[in-house]
N, C-alpha and C positions, 0 to 999 in steps of 0.2 A: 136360774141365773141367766140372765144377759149374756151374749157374748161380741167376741169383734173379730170380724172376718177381715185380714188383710191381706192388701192387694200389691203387688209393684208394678207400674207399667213404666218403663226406661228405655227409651228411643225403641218404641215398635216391637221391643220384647217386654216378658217379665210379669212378676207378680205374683203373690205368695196368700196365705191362708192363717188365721188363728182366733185369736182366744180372749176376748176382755169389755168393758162394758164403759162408754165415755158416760158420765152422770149426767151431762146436758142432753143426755138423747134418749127416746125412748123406741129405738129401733131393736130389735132380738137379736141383727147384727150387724156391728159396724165394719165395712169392706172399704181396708184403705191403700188408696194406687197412688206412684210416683209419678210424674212425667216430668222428662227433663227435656231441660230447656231448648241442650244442643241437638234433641233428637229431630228436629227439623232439619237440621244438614243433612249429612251423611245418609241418613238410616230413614231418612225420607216420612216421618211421624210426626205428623201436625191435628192438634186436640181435635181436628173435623173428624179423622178418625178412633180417638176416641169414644166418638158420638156412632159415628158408623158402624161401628164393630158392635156397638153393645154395652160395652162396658161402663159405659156413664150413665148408662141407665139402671147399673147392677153395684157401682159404688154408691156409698156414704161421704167418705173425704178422697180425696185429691190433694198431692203433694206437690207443688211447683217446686222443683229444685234447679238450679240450689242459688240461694243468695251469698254471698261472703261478706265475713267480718274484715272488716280493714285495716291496717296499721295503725291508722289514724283512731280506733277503737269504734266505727260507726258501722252499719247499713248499707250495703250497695248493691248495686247490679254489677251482675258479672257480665252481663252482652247485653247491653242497651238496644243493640238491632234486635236480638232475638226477643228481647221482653217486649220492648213496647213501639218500636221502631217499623221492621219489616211488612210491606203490605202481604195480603195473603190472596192471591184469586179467587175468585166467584170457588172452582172445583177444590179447593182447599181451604175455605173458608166453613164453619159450624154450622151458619144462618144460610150458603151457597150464593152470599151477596159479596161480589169482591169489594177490597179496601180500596178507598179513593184519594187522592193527592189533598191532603189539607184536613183531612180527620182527624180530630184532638187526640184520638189513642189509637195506632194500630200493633200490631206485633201478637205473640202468645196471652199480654194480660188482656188485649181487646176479643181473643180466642176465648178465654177463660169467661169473660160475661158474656161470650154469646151460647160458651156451654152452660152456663147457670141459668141461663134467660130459657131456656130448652130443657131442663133438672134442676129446679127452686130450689129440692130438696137435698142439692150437692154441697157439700161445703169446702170450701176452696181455700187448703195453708199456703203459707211460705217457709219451703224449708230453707235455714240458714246453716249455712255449713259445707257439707259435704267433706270428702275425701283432700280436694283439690282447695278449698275455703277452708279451713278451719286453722290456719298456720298463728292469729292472735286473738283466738277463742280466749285463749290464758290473759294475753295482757289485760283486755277489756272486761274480764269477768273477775279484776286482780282487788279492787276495790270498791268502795259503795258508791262514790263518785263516779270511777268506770262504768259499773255497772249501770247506772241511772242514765249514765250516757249513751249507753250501747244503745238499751232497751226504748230509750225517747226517739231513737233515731231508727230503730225501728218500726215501731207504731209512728211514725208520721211519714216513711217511702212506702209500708206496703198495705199498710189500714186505713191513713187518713189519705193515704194517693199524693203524695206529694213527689210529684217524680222532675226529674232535675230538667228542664231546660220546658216543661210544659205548665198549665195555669193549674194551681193550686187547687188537690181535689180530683184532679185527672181522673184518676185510677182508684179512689174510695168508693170503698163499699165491693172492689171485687173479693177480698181474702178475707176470711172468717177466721182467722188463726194463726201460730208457730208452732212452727215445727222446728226443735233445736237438732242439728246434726254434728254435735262438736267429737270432731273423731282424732284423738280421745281427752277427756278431760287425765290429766296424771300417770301419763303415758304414748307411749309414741306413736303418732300417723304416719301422714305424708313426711318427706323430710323437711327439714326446716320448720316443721312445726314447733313452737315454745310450750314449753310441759312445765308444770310446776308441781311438786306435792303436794301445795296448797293449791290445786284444780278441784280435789273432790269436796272440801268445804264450798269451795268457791261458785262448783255448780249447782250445789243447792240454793247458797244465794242468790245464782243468776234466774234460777227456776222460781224464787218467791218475788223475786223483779219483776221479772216480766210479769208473773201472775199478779203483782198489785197493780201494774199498769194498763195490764190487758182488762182488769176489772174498771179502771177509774174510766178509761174510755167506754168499755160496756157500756156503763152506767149513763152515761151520757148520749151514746148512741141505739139505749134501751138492747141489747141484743150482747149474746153470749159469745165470749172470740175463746177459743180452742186452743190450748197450748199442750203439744206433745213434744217427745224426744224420741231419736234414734238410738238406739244401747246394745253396746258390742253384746260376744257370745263368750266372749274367754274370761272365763271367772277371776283371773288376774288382771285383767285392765276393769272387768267390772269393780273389785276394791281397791284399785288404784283411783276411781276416778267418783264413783257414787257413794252414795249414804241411801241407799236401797229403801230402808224405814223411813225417808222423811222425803226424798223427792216426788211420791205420789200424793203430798198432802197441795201439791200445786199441779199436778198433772194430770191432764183430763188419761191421758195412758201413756203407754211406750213403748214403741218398736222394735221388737229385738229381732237381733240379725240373726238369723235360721239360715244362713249361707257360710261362704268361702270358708269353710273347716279346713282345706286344705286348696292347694293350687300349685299352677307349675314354680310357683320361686322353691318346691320341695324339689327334691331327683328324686321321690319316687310317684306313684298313681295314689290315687285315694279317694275317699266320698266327700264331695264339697259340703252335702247339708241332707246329712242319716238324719232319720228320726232315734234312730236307736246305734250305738258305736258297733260296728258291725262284727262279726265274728271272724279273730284271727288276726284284728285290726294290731301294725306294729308297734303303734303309741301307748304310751299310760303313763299318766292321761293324756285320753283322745276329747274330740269335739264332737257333741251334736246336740240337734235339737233337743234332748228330753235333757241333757246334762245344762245347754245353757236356761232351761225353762226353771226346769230344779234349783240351779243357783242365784235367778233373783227369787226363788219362793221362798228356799231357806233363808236369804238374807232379810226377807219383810215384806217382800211384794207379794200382794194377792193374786191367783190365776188372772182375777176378773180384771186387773190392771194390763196386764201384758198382750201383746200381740205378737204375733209372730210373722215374721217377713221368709217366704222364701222363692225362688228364684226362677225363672224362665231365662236361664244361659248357663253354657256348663264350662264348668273349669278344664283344661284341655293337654293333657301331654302328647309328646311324640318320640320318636327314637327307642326303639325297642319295648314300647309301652303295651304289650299286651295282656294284660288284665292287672286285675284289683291287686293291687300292694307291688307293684312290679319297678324294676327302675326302666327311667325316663331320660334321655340328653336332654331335652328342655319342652320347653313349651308349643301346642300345638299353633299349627297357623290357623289365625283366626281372620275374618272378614275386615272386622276393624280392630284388632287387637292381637297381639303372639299371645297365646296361652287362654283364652274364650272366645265364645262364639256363642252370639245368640239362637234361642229358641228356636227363632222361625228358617235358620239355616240347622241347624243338627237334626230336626226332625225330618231332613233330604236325605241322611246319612247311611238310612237301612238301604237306599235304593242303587247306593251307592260303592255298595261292598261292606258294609258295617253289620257287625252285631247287636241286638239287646239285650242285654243281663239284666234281672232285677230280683234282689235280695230282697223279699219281701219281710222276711224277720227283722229286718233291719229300717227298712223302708229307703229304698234309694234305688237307682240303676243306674248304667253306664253303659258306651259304645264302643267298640274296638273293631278294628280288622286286623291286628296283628303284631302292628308296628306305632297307631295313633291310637292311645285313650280318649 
């Protein structure tokens, strides 16, 4: 059997491991990583380091997130500077050639063809959606008209390059695919997100949309475009929102989320993303990896479909949090966030007065000094 190795890489942190096989490909494993958009600000991760680290020489796909659906039911960019706008200097540039004043594309999608131009064998989505995008995933996925509209207006900003205020074509030919991130189709996200009960009909439609349109342009541009999804872990928004048996008959695979089991919106400590629900754990039912892998297998998904995403940042309590299952006043301080912290700051932690525990039966660890989980 085939498998798919996946990846996350999200602002300078992240990235995960698993399990499944895209039919377009005949690689033994497919390794697939995030980058987001905003990781260029703050967190100072620009796709040159991508390239420098290694890691784009060790994936298969690559996630640009995230695009949002609009009110208006279409395609957009959510920061025009970051996609395609911002020059990038010679030392943070892929190729180490800085951008120049009057270049037809600069920004992350001008990044992204010069990491393809250096990894042919990269294939580069657009994930649409996200946490913070998905608020009228519902309205535009509500009928066949919506739908035809959504989907046209996505194959022509981020397949056929058609980016708004530049000459037609810009930007074609960098993404080989979708990535649907609708969080969540017949249940509740962000706030203000619209939820319908007719979401989980709906996103299988949206899923045989795209896939006959991603095919009609193939066809035409001779060459295979990639369509996946992101898919919660909690078996309850999973039948609120999917039809598990029939979304893989358009899906090259699907990401599931092998994290945030838990976090500081709890008052108490707990494992963000066990392989196994650990011993003693408070809940039943609890969350984890093998319970959310098991629930789309029972429901119709093959191993060989699924991926599994898991995490490089931990979920973070404080106030008398000294170990697994303990209460918490809230959330720990984080870098760019109350209640997380990436990677590449928690692994400073031991030097710092922290502990390592790791529940090997379980598969998970955690850090404590006494008072911060």
């Amino acid at each position: 059997m085939r498998r798919l190795l996946a990846s996350f890489l999200a602002a300078a942190v992240v990235v995960g491991v698993a399990a499944a096989p895209a039919e377009a490909h005949d690689r033994s494993y497919v390794k697939v990583g995030y980058f987001t958009q905003w990781g260029i600000y703050g967190r100072d991760f620009q796709l040159a380091k991508v390239d420098k680290s290694g890691a784009a020489a060790r994936l298969t796909h690559l996630n640009y997130a995230f695009g949002p659906v609009t009110a208006a039911g279409v395609c957009d960019s959510a920061d025009p500077w970051a996609d395609w706008q911002t020059p990038f200097p010679a030392d943070l540039s892929v190729d180490g050639v800085a951008d120049v004043e009057g270049q037809p594309l600069a920004g992350n999608l001008n990044q992204l063809t010069e990491l393809k131009a250096k990894h042919p064998d990269l294939r580069v989505l657009i994930s649409l959606g996200g946490w913070t995008g998905s608020a009228y995933f519902s309205d535009a996925a509500l009928t066949d008209a919506s739908r035809k509209k959504l989907v046209a207006s996505c194959v022509d900003l981020w397949l056929k390059g058609n980016l708004p205020g530049l000459p037609a074509g810009t930007a074609a030919g960098i993404f080989d695919g979708i990535d649907l991130d609708w969080e969540w189709p017949g249940s509740d996200g962000n706030a203000g997100n619209v939820v319908r009960p007719e979401d989980k009909r709906n996103f299988t439609l949206l899923a045989a949309e795209f896939r006959k349109q991603l095919d009609a342009y193939g066809r035409k541009a001779r060459r295979h475009f990639d369509l996946t999804a992101f898919l919660p872990a909690a078996p309850a928004k999973i039948d609120a929102g999917f039809e598990v048996s029939k979304i893989f008959k358009y899906l090259d695979f699907g990401t599931v989320q092998g994290y945030d089991f838990h976090g500081s919106w709890e008052s108490r400590t707990n494992q963000q993303s066990a392989i196994q629900v650990p011993a003693g754990a408070p809940d039943n039912p609890d969350f984890s990896i093998e319970v959310a892998i098991n629930a789309y297998r029972s429901r119709g998904a093959r191993a060989s479909q699924l991926v599994l995403g898991i995490p490089y940042y931990g979920q973070g309590w404080t106030g008398g949090a000294s170990g697994l299952f303990s209460p918490a006043a809230g959330g720990a301080p984080g870098k760019f966030a109350v209640g997380t912290e990436d990677y590449k700051e928690l692994k400073k932690f031991p030097a710092q007065g922290f502990t390592v525990h790791r529940d090997w039966r379980a598969g998970h660890s955690w850090l404590t000094d006494g008072t911060t989980f």
